[in-house]
N, C-alpha and C positions, 0 to 999 in steps of 0.2 A: 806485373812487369813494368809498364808505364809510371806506374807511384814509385820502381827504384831508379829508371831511368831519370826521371822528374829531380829525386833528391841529388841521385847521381851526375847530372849533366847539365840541369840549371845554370850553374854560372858561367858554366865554359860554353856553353851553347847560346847565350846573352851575350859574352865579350864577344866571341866571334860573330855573331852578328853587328855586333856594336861597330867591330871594325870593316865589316862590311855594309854598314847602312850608314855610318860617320852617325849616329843618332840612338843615344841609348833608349828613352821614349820606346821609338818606333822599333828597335830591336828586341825591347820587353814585350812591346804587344804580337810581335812576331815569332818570337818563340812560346809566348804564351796562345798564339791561334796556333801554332805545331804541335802542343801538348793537346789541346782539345781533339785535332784532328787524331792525336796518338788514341786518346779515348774511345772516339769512334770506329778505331780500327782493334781494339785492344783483342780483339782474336787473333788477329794478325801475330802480334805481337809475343804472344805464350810459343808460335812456332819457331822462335826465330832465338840467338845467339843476342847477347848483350850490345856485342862487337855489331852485330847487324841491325838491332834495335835504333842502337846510336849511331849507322849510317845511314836509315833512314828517316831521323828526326834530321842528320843536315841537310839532307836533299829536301826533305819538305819545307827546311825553312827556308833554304836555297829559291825553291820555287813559288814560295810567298813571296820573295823579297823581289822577283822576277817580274809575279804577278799585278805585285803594290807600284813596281816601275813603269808597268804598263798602260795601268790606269791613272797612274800619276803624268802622265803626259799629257793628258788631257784636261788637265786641271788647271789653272793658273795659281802658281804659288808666289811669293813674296820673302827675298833671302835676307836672313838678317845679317849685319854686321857686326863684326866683332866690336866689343866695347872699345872705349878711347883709354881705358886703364887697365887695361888687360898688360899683366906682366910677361915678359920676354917668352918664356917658355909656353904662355899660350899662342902667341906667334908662331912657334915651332911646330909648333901641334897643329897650329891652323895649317902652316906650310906645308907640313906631310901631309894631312888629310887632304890639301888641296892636289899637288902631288900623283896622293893614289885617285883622286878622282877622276885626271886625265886619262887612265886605265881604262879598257876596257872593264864590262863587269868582271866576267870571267876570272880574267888577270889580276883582277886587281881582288877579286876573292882568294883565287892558289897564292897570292905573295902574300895578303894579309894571315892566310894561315898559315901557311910556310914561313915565314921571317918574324909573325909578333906573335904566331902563337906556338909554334916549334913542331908543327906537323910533317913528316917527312914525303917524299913523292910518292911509295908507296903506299902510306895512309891518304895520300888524299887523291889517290887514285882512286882507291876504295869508295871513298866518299862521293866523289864525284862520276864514276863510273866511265876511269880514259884509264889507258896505261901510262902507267908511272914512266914512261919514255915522253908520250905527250903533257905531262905535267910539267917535266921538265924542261921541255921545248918552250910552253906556253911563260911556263916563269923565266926564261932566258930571254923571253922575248920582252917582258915587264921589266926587266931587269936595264934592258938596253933601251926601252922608251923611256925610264924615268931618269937613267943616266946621260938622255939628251937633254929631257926639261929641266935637270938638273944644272948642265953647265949652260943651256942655253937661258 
């Protein structure tokens, strides 16, 4: 089950990290430690629905991505800057990433899947295990902080 999940959810499970870690790098190694960990549990996995297989791979990588946060605090990193020739539309790009970074995590995970990857409150209630009333909540809430740093 894990090797269909694997073919089957690889890239959507890589973008949506991507859009959650602003870093595809570190989103490939993160779904790539989610698959190993699927490995290890692969009994797990024979009892379970496709649909639940693959709600389980986002909370693991949910919680990778929580746990790399954690320990990354502790770390001193050094941010680069965008190149001096970087064309208009990588501005844009940098603009919204930077943007959704003012987000909470949380937030800024149900909007990234919710608005660029087209999940509905009900699925990612699923995924995230709130009801689909608090998904909603939470995304109205990301809605009206980024439409403050927006105008302001």
């Amino acid at each position: 089950m894990v090797e269909k999940i694997y073919q089957k959810y690889l890239k959507e499970l890589t973008d949506w990290c991507t859009s959650m870690t602003c870093d595809r790098a570190k989103a490939e190694d993160l779904v790539q430690e989610a698959f190993l960990r699927a490995l290890d549990h692969e009994e797990l996995f024979r009892n379970m629905t496709e649909q639940q297989c693959r709600a389980w791979m986002y909370r693991t990588v949910k919680n990778l991505y929580y746990d790399r946060l954690r320990h990354e605090r502790f770390e001193i990193t050094e941010e680069e800057l965008p190149e001096r020739t970087a064309e208009p539309s990588e501005y844009e790009e940098l603009e919204q990433k930077e943007l959704l970074a003012m987000l909470p995590e949380e937030e800024r995970l149900l909007f990234a899947m919710r608005y660029m990857e087209g999940y509905n409150s009900r699925e990612l209630g699923e995924i995230f295990s709130m009801p689909p009333a608090t998904v909603r909540m939470k995304l109205a809430s990301a809605r009206k902080k980024l439409q403050k740093e927006w105008k302001g």
